[in-house]
Structures are given as structure tokens and as C-alpha cells.
TORLODO-613288 format. One record per residue: residue in one letter; x, y, z of N, C-alpha, C, CB in turn. Coordinates in pm, 1 decimal, padded with zeros to 6 digits, always signed. Atoms other than C-alpha are relative to their C-alpha. Glycine has a CB too. Layout:
TORLODO-613288
{lovo A {X Y Z} {X Y Z} {X Y Z} {X Y Z}}
...
end
This chain:
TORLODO-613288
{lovo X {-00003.9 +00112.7 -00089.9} {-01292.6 +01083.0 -01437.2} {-00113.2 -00095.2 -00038.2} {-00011.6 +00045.8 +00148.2}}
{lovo X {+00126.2 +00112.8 +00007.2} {-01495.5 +00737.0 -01499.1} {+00022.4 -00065.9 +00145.9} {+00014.9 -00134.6 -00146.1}}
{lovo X {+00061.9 +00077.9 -00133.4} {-01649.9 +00566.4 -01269.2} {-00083.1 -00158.1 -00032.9} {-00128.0 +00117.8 +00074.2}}
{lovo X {+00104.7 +00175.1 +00042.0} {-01779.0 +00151.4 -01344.9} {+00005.3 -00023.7 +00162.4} {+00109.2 -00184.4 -00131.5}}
{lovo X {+00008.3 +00064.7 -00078.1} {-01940.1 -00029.6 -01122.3} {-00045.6 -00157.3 -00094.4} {-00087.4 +00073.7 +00105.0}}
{lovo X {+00061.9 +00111.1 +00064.8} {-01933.3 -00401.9 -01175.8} {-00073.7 -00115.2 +00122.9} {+00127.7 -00073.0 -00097.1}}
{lovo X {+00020.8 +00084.1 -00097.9} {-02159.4 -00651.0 -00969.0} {-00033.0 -00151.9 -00045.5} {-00103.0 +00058.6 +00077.8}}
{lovo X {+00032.3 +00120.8 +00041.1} {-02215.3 -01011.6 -00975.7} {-00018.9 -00098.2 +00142.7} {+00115.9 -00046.9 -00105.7}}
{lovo X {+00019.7 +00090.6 -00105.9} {-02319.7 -01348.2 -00758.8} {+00078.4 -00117.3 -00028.2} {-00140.8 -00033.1 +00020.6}}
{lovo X {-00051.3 +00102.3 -00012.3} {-02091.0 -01588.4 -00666.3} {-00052.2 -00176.8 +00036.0} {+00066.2 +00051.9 +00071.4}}
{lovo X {+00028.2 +00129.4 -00050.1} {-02176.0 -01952.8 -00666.6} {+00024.6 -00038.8 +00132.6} {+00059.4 -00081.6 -00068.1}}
{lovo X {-00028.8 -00010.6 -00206.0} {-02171.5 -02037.8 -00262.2} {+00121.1 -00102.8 -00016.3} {-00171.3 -00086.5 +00150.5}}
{lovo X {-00114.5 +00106.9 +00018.7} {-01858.2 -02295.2 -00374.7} {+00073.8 +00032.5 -00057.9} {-00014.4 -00109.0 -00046.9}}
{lovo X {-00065.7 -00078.0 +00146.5} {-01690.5 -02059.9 -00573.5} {+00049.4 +00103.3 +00084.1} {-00115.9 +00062.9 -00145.6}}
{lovo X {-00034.1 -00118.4 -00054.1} {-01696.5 -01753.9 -00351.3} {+00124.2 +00025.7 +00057.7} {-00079.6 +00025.6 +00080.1}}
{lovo X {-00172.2 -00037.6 -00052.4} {-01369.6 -01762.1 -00140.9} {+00126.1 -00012.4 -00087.9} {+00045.2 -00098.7 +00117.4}}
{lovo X {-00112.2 +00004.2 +00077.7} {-01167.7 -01901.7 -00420.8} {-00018.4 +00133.0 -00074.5} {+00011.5 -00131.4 -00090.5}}
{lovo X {+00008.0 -00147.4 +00088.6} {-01315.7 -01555.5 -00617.8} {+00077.8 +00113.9 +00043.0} {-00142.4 +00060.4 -00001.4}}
{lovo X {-00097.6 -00094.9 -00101.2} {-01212.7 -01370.6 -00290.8} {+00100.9 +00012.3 +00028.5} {-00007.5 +00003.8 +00090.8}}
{lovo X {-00185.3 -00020.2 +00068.9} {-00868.7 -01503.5 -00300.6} {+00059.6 +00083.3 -00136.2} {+00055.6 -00156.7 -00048.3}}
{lovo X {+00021.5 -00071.7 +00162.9} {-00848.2 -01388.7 -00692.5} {-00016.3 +00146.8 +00055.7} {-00165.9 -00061.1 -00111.0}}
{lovo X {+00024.5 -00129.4 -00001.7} {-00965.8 -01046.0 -00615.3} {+00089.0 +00012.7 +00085.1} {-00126.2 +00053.7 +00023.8}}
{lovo X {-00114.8 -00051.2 -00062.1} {-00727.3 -01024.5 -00327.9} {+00156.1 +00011.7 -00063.1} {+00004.0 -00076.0 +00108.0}}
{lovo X {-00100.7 -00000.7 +00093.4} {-00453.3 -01108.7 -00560.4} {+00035.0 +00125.1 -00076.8} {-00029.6 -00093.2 -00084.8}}
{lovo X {+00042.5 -00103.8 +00109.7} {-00573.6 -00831.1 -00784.8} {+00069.1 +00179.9 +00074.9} {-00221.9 -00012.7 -00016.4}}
{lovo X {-00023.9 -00158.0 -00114.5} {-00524.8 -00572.3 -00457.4} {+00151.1 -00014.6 +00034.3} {-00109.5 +00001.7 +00187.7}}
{lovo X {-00199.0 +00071.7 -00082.3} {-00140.8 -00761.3 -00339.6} {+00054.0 +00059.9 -00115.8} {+00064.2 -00233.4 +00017.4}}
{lovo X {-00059.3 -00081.0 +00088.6} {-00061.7 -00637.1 -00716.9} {-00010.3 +00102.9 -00008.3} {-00009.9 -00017.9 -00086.4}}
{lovo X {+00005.7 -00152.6 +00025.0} {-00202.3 -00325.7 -00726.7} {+00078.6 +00107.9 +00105.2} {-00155.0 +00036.3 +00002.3}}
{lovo X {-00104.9 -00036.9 -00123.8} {-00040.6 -00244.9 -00381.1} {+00108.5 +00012.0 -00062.7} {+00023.1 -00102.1 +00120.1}}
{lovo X {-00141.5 -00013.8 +00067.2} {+00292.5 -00361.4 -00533.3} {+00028.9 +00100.7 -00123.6} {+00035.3 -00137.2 -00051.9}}
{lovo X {-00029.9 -00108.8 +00159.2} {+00280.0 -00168.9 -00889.4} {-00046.2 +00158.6 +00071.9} {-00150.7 -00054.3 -00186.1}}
{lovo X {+00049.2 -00179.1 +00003.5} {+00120.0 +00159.8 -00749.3} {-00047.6 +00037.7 -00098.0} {+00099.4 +00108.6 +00012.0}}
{lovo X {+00023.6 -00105.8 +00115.0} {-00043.9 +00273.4 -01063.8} {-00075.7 +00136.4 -00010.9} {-00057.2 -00062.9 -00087.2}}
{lovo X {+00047.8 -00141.2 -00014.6} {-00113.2 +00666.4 -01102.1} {-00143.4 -00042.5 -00076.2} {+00109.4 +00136.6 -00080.4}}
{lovo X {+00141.6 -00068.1 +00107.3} {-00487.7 +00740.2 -01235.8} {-00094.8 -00114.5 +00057.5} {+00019.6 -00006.2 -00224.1}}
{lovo X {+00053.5 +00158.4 -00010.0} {-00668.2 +00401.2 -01082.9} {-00048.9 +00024.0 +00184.1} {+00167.4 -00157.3 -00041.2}}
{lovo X {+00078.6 +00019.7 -00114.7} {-00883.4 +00405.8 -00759.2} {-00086.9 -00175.8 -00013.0} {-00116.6 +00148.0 +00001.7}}
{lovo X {+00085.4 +00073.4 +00032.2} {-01037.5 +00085.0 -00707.2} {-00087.7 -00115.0 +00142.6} {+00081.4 -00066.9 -00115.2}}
{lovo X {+00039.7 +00083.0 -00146.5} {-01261.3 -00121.0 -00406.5} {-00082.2 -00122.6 -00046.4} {-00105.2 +00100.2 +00119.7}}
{lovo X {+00075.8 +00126.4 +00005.8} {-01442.2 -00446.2 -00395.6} {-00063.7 -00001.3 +00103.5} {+00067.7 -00119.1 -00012.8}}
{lovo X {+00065.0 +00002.2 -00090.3} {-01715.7 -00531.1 -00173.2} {-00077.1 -00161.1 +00008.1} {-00079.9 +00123.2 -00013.1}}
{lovo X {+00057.9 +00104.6 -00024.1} {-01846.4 -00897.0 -00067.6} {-00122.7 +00006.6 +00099.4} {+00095.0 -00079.3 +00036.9}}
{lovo X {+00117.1 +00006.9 -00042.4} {-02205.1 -00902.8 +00040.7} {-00010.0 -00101.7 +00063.8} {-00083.6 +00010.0 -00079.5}}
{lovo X {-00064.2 +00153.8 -00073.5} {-02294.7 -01192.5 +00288.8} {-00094.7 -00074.8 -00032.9} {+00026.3 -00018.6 +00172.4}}
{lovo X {+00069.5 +00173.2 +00060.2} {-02497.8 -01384.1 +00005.4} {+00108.0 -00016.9 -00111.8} {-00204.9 -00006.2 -00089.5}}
{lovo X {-00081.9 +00048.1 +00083.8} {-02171.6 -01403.6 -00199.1} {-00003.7 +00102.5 -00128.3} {-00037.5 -00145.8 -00026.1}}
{lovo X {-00026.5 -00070.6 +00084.2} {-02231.5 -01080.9 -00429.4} {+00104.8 +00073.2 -00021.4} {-00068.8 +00048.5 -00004.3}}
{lovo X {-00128.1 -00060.8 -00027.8} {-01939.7 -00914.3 -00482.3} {-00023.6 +00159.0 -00106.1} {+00148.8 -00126.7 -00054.0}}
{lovo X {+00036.5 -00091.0 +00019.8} {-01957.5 -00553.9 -00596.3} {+00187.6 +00079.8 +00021.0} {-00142.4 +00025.8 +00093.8}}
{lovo X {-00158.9 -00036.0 +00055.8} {-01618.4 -00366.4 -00804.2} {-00054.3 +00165.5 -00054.2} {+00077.2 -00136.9 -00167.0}}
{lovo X {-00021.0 -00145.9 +00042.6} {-01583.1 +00000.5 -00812.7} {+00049.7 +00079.4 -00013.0} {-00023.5 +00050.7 +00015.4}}
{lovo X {-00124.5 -00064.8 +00111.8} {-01338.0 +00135.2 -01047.4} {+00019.7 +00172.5 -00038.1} {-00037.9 -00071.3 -00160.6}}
{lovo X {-00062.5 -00126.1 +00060.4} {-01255.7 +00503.8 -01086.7} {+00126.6 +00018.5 -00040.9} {-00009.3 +00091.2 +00074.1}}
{lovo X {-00194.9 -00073.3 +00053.8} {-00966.1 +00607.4 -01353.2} {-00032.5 +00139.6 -00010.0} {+00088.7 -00055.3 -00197.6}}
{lovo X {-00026.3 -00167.6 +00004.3} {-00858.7 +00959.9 -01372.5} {+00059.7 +00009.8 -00160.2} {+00138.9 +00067.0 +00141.2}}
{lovo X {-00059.9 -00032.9 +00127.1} {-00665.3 +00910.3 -01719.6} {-00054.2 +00042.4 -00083.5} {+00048.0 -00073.5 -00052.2}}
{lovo X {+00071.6 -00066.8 +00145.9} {-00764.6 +01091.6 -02057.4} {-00081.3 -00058.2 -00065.5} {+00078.2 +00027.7 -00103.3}}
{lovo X {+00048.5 +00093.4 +00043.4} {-00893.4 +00833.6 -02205.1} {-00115.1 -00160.9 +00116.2} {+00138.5 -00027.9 -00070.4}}
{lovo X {+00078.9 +00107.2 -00109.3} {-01073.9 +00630.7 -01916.9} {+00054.0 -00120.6 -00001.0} {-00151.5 -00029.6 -00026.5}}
{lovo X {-00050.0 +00062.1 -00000.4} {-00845.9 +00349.1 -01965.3} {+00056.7 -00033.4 +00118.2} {+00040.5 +00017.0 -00074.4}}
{lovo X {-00055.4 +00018.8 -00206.0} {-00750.0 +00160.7 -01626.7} {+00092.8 -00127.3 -00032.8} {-00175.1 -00063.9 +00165.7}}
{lovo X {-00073.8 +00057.4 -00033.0} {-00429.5 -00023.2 -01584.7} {-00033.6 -00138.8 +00071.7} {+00057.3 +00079.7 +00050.9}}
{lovo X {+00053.4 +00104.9 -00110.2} {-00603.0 -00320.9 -01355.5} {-00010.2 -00093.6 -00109.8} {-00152.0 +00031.8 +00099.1}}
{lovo X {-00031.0 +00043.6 +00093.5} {-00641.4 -00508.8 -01726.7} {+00081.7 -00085.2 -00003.5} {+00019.0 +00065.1 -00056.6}}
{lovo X {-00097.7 +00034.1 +00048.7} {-00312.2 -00536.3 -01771.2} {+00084.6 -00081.8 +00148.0} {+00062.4 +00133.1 -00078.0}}
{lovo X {-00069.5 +00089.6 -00118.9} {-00223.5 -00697.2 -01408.1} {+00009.0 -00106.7 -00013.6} {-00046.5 -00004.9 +00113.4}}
{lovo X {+00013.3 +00169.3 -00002.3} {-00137.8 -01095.8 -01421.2} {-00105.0 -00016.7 +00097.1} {+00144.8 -00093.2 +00051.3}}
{lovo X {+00083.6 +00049.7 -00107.0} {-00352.2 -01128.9 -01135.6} {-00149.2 +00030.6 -00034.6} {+00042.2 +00065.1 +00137.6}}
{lovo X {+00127.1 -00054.1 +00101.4} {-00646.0 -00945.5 -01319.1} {-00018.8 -00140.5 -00055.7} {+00038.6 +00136.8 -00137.4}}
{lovo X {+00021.5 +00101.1 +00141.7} {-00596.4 -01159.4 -01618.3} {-00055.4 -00169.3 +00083.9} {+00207.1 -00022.1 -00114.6}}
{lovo X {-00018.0 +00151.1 -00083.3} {-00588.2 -01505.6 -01347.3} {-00154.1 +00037.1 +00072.4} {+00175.4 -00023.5 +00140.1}}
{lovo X {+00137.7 -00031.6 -00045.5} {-00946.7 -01344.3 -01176.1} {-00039.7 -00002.4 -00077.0} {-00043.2 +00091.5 +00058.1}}
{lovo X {+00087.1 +00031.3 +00117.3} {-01064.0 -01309.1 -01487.9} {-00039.2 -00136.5 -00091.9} {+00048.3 +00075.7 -00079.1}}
{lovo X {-00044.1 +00206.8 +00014.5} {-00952.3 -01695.5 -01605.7} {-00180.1 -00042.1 +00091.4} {+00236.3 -00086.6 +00170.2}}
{lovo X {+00086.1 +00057.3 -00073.8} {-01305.3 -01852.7 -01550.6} {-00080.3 +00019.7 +00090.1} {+00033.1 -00053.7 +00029.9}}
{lovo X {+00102.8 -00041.6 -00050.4} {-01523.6 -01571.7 -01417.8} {-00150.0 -00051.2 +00023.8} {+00001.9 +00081.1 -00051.3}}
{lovo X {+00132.9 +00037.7 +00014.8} {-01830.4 -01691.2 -01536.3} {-00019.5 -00122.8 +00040.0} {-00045.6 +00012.4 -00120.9}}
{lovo X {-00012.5 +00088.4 -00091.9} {-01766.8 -02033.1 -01385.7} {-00024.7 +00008.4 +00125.1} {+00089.5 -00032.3 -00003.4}}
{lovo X {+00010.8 -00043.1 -00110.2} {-01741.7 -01891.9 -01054.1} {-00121.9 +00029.3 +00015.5} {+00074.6 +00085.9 +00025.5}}
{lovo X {+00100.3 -00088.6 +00028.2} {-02065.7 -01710.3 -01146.3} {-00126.7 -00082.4 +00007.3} {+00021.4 +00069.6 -00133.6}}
{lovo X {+00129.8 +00032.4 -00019.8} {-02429.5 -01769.4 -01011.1} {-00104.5 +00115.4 -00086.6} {-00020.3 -00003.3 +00165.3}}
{lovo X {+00067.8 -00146.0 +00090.2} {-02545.2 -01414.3 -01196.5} {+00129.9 +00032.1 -00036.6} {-00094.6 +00148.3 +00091.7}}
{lovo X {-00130.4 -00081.9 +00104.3} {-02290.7 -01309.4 -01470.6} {+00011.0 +00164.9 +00069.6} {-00065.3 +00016.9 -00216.8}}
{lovo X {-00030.5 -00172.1 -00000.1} {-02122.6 -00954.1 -01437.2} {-00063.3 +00078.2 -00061.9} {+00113.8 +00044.5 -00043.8}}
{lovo X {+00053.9 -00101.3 +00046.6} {-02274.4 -00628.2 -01455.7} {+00059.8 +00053.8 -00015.7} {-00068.2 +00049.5 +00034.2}}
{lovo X {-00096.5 -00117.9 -00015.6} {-02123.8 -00371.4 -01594.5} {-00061.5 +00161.3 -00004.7} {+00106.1 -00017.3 -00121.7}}
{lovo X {+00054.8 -00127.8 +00011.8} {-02248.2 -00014.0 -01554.4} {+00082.7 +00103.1 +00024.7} {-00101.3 +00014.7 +00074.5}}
{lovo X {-00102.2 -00059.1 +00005.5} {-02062.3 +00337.7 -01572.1} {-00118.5 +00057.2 +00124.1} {+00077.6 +00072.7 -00145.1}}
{lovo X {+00049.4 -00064.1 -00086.0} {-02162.6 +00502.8 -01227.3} {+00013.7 +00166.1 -00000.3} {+00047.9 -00060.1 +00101.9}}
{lovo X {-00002.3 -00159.1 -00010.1} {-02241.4 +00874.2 -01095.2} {+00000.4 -00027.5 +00169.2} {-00157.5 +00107.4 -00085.0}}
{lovo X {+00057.5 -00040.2 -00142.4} {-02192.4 +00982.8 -00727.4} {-00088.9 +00069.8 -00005.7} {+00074.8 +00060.8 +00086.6}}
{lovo X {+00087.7 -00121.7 -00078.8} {-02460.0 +01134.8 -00582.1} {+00006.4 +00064.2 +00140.0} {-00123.1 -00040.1 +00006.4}}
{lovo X {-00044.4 -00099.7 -00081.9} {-02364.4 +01180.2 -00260.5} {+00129.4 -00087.0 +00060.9} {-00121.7 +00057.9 +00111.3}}
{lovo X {-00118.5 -00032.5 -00052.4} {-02061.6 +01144.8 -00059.9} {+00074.5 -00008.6 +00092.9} {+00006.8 +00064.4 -00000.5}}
{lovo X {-00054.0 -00070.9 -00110.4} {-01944.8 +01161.7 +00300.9} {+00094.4 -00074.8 +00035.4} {-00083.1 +00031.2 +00106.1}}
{lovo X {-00116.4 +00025.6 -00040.6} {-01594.9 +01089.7 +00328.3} {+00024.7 -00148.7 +00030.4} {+00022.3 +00080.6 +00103.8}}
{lovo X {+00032.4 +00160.8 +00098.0} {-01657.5 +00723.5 +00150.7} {+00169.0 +00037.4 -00107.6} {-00232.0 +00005.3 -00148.7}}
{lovo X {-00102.8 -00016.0 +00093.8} {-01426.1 +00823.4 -00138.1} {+00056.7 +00181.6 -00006.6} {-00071.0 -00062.0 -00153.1}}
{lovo X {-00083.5 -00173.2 +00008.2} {-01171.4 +01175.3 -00214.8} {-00116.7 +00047.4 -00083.5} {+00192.5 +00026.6 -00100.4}}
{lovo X {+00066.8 -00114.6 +00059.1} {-01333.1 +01446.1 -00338.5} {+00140.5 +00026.6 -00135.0} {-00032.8 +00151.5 +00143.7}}
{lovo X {-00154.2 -00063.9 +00068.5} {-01104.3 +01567.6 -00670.3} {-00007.6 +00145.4 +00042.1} {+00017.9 -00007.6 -00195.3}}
end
């Protein structure tokens, strides 16, 4: 199982159109269902937004990529962007009935 976390700061004129975009991202993933793919977003209330991706597949490869709506959030990230994206591979440490246990 991987685990990324990605965070970043939204320009304060930028942010809701980002938040639309990312909701887009969830209206597809709803619709497709894809097996192996956990994924949450989190909006902070100075406009950071915070993406945390667990795949289960063999290869750590996550389907979310390949969504149109991905690809259209992704269209002009760094535009949106007051602090570019982080990307880091995370570890839980702890736990309490936040996310499944495998």
C-alpha cells in the first residue's frame, strides 16, 4: 500500500475555482468506482488544500491520473498556486477510525 500526501496554497482568487476542480475529481471518482484507490482532500481556512492518496495496487500506480477531471485540475495548477505542490510519500502513525485499517 502507498500512501502520498500532496499539499499546497491556493491564491485567495483562485481557491474556489480549485475547489470546484477537485470536486470534479470526487463526481468522477464516485461515478467510475475504481478498485485499489482511496483518496481525501482537505481545505484549510487560509486556502491550503491538503490530498491524501492511498493505492493498494502492485505497483503503486493510482487510476485518479487517468480521470478527465484530474487531467482539467491539473490544467493550470501552478497558476492557481500561491506555494507550488508538495509531494511526499506518507506513513500512518496513528489512527482512530480516520481511515480502514487493511
Amino acid at each position: 500500500m502507498r500512501r502520498t500526501l500532496i499539499r499546497y496554497k491556493a491564491k485567495p482568487e483562485m481557491a474556489e475555482k480549485n475547489a470546484a476542480l477537485v470536486a470534479a475529481v470526487f463526481a468522477e471518482l464516485k461515478a467510475a468506482s475504481p478498485d485499489g484507490v482511496r483518496y481525501l482532500t482537505l481545505r484549510l481556512e487560509d486556502d491550503t488544500f491538503i490530498h491524501m492518496v492511498e493505492t493498494a495496487t502492485e505497483d503503486g500506480s493510482s487510476p485518479i491520473p487517468k480521470l478527465a477531471a484530474f487531467q482539467a485540475f491539473q490544467d493550470g495548477i501552478r497558476d492557481r498556486c500561491a506555494e507550488p505542490p508538495l509531494v511526499r510519500s506518507a506513513v500512518i502513525v496513528g489512527n482512530y477510525r480516520m481511515l480502514d485499517e487493511p
